[in-house]
The first five atom37 places (N, CA, C, CB, O) and aatype in JSON, in Angstrom:
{
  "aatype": [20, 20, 20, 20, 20, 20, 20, 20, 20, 20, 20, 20, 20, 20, 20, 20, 20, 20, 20, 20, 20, 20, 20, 20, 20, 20, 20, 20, 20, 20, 20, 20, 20, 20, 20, 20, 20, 20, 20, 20, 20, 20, 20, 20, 20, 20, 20, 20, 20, 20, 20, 20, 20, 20, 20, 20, 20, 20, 20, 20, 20, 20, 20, 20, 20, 20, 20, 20, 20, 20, 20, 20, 20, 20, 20, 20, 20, 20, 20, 20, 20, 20, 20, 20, 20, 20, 20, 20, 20, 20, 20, 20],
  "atom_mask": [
    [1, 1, 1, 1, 1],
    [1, 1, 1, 1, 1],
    [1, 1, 1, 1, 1],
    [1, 1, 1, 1, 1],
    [1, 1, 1, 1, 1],
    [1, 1, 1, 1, 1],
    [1, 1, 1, 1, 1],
    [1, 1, 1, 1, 1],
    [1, 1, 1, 1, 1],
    [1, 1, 1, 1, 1],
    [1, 1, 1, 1, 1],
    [1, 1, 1, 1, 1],
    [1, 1, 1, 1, 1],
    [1, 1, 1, 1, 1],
    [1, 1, 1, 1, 1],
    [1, 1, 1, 1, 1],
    [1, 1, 1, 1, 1],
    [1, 1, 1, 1, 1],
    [1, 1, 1, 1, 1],
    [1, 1, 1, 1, 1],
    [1, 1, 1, 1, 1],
    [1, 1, 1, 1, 1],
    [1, 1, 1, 1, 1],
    [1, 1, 1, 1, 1],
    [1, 1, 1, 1, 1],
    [1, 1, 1, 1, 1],
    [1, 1, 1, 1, 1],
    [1, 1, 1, 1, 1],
    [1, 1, 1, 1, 1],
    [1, 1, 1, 1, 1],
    [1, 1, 1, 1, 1],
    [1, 1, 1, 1, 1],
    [1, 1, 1, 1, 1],
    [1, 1, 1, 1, 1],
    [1, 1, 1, 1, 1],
    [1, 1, 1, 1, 1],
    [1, 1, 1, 1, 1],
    [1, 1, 1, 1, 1],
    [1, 1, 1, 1, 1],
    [1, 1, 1, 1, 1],
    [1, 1, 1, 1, 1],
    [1, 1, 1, 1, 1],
    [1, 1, 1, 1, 1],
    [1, 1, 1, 1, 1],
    [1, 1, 1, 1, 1],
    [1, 1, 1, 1, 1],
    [1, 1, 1, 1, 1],
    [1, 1, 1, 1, 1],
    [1, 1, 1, 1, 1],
    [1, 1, 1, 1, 1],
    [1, 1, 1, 1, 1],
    [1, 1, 1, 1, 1],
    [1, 1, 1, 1, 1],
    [1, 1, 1, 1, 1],
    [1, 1, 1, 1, 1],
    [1, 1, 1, 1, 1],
    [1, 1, 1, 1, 1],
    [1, 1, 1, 1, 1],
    [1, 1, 1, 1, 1],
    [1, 1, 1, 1, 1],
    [1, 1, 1, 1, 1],
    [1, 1, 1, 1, 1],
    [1, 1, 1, 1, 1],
    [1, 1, 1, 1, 1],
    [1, 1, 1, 1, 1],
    [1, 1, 1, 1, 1],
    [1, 1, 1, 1, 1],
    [1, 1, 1, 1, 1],
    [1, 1, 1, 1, 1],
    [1, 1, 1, 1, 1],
    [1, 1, 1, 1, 1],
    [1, 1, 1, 1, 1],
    [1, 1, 1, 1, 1],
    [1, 1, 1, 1, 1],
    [1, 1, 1, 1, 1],
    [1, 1, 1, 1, 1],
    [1, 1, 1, 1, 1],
    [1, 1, 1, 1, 1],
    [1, 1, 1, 1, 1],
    [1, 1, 1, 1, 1],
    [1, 1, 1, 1, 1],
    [1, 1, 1, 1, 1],
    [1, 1, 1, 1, 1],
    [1, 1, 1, 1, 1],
    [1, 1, 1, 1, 1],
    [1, 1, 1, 1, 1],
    [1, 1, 1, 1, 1],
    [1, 1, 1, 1, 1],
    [1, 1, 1, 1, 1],
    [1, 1, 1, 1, 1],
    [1, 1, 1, 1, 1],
    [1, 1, 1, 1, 1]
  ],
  "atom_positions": [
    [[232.79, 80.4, -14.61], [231.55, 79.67, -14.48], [231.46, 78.91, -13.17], [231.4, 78.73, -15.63], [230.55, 78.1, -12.99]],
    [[232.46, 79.17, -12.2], [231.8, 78.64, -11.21], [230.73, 78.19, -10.42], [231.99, 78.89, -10.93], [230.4, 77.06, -10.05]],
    [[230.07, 79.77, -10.16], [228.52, 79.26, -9.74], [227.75, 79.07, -10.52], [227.78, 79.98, -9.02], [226.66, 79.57, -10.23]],
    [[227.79, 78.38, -11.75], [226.46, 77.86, -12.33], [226.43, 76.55, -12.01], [226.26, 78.0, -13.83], [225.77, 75.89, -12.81]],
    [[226.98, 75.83, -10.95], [226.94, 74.54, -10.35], [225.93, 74.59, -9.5], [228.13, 74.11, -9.7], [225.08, 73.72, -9.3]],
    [[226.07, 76.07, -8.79], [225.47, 75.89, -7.61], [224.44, 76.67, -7.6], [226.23, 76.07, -6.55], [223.8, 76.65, -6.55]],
    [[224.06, 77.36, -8.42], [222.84, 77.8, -9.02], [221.55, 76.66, -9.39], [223.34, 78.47, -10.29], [220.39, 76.5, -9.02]],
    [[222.74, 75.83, -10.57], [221.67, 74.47, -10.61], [221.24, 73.73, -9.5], [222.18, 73.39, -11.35], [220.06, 73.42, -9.33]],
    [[222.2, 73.43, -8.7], [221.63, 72.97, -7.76], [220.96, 73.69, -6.09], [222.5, 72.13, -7.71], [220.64, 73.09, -5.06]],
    [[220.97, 75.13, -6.41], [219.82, 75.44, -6.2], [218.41, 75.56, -6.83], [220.06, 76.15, -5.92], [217.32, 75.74, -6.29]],
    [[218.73, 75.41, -7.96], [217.03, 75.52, -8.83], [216.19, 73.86, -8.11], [217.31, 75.34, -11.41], [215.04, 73.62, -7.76]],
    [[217.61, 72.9, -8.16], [217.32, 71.73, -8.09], [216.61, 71.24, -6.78], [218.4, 71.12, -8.36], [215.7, 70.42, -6.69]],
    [[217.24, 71.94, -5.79], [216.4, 72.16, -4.49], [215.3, 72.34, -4.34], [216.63, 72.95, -3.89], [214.43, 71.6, -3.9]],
    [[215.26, 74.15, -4.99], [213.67, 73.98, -5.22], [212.62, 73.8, -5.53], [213.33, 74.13, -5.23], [211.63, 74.45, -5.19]],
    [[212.71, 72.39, -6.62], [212.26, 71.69, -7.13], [211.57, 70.55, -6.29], [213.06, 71.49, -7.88], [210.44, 70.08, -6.4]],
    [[212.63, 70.23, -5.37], [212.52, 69.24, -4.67], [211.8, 69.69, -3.38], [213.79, 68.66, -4.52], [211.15, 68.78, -2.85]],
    [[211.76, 70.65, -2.86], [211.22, 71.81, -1.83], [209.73, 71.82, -2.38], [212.09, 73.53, -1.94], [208.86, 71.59, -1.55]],
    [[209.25, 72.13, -3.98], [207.91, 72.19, -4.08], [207.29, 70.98, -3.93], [207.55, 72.72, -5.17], [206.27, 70.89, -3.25]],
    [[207.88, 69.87, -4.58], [207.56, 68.64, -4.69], [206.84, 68.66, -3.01], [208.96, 67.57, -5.14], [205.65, 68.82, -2.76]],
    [[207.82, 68.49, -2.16], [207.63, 67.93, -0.38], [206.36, 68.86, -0.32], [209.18, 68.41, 1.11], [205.35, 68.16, -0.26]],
    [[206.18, 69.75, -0.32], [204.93, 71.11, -0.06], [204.14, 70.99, -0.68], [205.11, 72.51, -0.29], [203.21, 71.69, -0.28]],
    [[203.76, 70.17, -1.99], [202.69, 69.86, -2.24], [202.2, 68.37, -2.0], [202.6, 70.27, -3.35], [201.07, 67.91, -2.13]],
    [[203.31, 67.79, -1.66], [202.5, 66.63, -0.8], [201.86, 66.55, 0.84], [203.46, 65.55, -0.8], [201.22, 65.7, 1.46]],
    [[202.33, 67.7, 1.11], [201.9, 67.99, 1.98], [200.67, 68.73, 2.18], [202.67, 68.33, 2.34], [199.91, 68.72, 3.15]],
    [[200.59, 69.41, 1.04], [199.64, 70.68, 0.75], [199.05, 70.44, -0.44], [200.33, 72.09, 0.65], [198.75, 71.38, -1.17]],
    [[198.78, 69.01, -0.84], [197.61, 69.29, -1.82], [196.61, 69.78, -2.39], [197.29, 68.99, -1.9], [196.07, 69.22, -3.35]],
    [[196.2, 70.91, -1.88], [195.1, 71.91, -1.98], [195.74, 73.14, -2.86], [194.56, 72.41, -0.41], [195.21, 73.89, -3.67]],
    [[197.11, 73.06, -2.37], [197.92, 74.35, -3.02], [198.5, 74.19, -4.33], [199.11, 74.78, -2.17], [199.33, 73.31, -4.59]],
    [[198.05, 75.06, -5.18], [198.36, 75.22, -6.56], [199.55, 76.15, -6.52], [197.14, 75.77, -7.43], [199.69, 77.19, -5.88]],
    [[200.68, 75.29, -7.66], [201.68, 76.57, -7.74], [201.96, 76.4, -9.44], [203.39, 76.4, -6.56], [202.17, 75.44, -10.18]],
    [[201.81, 78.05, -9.67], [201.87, 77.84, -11.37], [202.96, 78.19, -11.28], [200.98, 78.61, -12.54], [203.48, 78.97, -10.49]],
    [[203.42, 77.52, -12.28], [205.07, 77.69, -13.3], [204.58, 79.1, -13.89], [205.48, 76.16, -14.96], [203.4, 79.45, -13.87]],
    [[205.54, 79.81, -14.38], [205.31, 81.24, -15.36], [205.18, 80.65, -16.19], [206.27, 82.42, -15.66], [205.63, 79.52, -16.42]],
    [[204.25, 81.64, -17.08], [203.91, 81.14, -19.05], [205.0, 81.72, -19.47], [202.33, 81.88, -20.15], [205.4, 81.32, -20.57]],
    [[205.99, 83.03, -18.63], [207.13, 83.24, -19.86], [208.6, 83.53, -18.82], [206.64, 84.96, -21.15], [208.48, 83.56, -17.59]],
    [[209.6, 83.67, -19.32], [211.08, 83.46, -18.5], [210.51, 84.66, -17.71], [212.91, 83.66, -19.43], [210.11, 84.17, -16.65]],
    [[210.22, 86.23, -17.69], [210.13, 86.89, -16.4], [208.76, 87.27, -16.03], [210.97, 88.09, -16.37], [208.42, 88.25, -15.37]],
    [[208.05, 86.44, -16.52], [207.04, 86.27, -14.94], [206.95, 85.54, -14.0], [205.92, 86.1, -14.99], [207.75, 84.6, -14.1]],
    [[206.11, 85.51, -12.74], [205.85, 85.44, -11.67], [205.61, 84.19, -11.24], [205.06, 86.17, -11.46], [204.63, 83.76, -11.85]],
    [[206.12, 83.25, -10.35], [206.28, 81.86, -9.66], [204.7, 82.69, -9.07], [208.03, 81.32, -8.38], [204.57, 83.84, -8.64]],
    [[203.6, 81.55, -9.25], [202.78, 82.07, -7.8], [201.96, 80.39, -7.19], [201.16, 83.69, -8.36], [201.84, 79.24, -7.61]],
    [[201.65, 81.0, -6.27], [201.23, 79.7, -5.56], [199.55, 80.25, -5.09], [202.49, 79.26, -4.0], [199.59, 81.3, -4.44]],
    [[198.61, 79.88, -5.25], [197.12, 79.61, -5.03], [196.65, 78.95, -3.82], [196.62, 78.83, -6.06], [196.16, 77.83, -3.91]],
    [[196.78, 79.57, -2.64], [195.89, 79.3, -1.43], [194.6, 78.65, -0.72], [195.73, 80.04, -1.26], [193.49, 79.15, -0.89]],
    [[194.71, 78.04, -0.28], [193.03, 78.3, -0.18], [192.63, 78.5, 1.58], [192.04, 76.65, -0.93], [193.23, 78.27, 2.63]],
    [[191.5, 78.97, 1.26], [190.99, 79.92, 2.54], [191.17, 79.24, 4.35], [189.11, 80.15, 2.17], [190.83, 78.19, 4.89]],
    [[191.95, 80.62, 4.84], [192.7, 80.06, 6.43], [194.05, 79.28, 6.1], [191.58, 78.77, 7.4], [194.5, 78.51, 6.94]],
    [[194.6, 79.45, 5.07], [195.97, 78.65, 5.36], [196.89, 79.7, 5.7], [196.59, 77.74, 4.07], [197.76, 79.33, 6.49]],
    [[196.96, 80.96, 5.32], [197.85, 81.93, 6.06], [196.8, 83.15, 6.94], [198.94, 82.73, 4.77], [195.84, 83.74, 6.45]],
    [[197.08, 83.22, 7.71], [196.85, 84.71, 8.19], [195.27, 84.58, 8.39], [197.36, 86.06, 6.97], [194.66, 83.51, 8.48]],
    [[194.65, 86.0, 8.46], [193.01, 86.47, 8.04], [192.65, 85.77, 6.66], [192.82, 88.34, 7.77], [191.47, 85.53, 6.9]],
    [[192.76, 85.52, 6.01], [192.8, 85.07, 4.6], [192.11, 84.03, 4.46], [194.02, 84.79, 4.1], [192.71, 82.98, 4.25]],
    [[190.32, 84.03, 4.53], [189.51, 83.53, 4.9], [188.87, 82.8, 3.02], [188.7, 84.66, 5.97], [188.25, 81.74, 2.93]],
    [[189.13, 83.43, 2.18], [188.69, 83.11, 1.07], [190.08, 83.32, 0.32], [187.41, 83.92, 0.65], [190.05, 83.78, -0.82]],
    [[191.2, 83.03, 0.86], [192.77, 82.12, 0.09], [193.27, 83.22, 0.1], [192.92, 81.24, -1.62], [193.06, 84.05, 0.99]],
    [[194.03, 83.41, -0.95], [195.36, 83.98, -0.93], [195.97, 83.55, -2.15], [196.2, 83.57, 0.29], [195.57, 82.44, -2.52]],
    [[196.85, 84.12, -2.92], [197.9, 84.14, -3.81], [199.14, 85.1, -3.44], [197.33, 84.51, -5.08], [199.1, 86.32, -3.3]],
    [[200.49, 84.04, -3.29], [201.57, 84.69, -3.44], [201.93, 84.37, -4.59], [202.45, 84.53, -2.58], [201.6, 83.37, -5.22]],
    [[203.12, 85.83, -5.12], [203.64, 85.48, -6.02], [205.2, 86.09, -5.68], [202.85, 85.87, -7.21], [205.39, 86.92, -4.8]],
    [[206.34, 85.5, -6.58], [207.44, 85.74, -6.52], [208.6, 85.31, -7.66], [207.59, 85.32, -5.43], [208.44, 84.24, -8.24]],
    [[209.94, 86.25, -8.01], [210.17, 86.23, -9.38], [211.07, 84.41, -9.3], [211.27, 87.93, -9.96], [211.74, 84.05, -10.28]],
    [[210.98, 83.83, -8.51], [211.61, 82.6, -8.87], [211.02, 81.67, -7.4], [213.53, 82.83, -9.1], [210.56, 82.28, -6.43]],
    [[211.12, 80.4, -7.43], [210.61, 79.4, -7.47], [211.03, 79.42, -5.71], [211.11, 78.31, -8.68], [210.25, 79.51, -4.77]],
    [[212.35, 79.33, -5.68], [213.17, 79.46, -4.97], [212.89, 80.41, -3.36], [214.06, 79.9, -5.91], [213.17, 80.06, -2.22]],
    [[212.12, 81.92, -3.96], [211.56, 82.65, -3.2], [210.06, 82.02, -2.63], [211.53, 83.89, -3.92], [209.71, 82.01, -1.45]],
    [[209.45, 81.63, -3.51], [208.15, 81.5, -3.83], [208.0, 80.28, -2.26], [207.84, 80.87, -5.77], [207.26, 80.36, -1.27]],
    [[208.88, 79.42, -2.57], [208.85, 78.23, -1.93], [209.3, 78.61, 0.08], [210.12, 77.16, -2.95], [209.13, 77.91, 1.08]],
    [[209.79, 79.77, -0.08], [210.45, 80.66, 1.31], [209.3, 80.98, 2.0], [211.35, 82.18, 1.01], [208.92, 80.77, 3.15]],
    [[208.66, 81.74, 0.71], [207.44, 82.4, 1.66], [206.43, 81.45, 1.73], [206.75, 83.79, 1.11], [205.72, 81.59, 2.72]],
    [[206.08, 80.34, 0.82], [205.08, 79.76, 1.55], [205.55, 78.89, 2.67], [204.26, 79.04, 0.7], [204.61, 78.43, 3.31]],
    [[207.06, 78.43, 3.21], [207.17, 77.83, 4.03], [207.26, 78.33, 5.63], [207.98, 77.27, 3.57], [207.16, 77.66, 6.65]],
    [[207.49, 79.91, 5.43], [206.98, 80.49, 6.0], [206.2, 81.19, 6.9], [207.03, 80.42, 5.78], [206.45, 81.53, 8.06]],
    [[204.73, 81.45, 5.86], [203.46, 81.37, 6.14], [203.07, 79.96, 6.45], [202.73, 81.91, 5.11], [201.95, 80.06, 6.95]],
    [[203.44, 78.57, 6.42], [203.01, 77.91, 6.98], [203.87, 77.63, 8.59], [202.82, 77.0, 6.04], [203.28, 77.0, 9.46]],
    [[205.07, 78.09, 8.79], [205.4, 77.8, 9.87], [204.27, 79.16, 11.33], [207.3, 77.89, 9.62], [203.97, 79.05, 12.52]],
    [[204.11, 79.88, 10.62], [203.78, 80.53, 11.11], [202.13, 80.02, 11.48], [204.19, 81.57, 10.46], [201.62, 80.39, 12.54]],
    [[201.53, 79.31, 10.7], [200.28, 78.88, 11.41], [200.47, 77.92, 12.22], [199.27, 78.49, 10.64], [199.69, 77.81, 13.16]],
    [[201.79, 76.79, 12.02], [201.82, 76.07, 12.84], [201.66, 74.63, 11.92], [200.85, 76.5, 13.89], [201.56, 73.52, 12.45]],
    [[201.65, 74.81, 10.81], [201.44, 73.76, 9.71], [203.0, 73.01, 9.09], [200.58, 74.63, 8.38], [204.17, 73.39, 9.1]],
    [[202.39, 71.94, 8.64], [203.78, 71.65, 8.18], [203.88, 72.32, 6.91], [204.12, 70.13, 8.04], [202.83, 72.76, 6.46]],
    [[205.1, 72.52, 6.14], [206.17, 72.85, 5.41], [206.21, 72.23, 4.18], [207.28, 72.62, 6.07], [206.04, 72.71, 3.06]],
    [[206.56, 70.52, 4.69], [207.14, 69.68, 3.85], [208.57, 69.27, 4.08], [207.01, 70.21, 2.68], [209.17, 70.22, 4.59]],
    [[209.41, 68.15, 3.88], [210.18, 67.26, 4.21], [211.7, 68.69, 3.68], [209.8, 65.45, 3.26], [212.53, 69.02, 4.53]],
    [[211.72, 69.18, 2.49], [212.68, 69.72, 1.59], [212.38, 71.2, 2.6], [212.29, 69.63, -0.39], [213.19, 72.01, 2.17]],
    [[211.81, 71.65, 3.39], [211.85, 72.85, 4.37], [213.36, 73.54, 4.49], [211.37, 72.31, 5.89], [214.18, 73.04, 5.26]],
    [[213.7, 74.7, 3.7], [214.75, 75.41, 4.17], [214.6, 76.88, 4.59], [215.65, 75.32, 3.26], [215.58, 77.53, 4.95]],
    [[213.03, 77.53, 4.52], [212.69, 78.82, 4.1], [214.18, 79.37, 5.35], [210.62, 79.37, 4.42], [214.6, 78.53, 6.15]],
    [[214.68, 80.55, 5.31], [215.53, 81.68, 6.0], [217.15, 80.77, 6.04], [214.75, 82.18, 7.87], [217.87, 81.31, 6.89]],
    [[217.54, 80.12, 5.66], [218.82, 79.31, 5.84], [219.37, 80.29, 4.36], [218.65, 77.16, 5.75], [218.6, 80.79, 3.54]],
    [[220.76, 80.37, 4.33], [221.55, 81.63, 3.81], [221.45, 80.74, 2.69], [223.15, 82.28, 4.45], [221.57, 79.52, 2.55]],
    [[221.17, 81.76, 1.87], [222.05, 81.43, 0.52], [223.28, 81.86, 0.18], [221.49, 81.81, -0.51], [223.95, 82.82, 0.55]],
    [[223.53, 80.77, -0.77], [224.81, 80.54, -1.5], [225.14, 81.09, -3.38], [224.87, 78.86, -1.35], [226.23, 80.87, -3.9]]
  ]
}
């Protein structure tokens, strides 16, 4: 059972990762799944990534991902992130 330490405290991260990104990004909705294997997704709204003039929805199978790509797509416009910012740093 080793890495279930560090599992938790990766879930725990990205917990703390959504938290910072939606204070930053109050406009952005991110639903929890209604069941264990569906889809982390996060709700856009229009021009925050890309052409994507009337929003956007990503989705992804954990929280963890979810939180990568929108930090991401926001570095990439040039936006902030949020304080908990790790999107591309290795996992463990």
């Amino acid at each position: 059972m080793s890495g279930s330490g560090g599992r938790a405290e990766a879930i725990a991260a990205s917990f703390a990762r959504k938290a910072a990104f939606l204070a930053a990004h109050p406009d952005v909705v991110i639903l929890t799944p209604p069941r264990p294997l569906d889809r982390w997704r996060a709700v856009l709204p229009g021009g925050m990534i890309g052409e994507a003039a009337d929003g956007a929805t990503l989705g992804a199978p954990d929280l963890e991902q979810l939180m990568d790509m929108l930090e991401e797509a926001c570095r990439e416009q040039g936006a902030p992130a949020g304080d908990q910012g790790t999107a591309g740093a290795p996992r463990g």
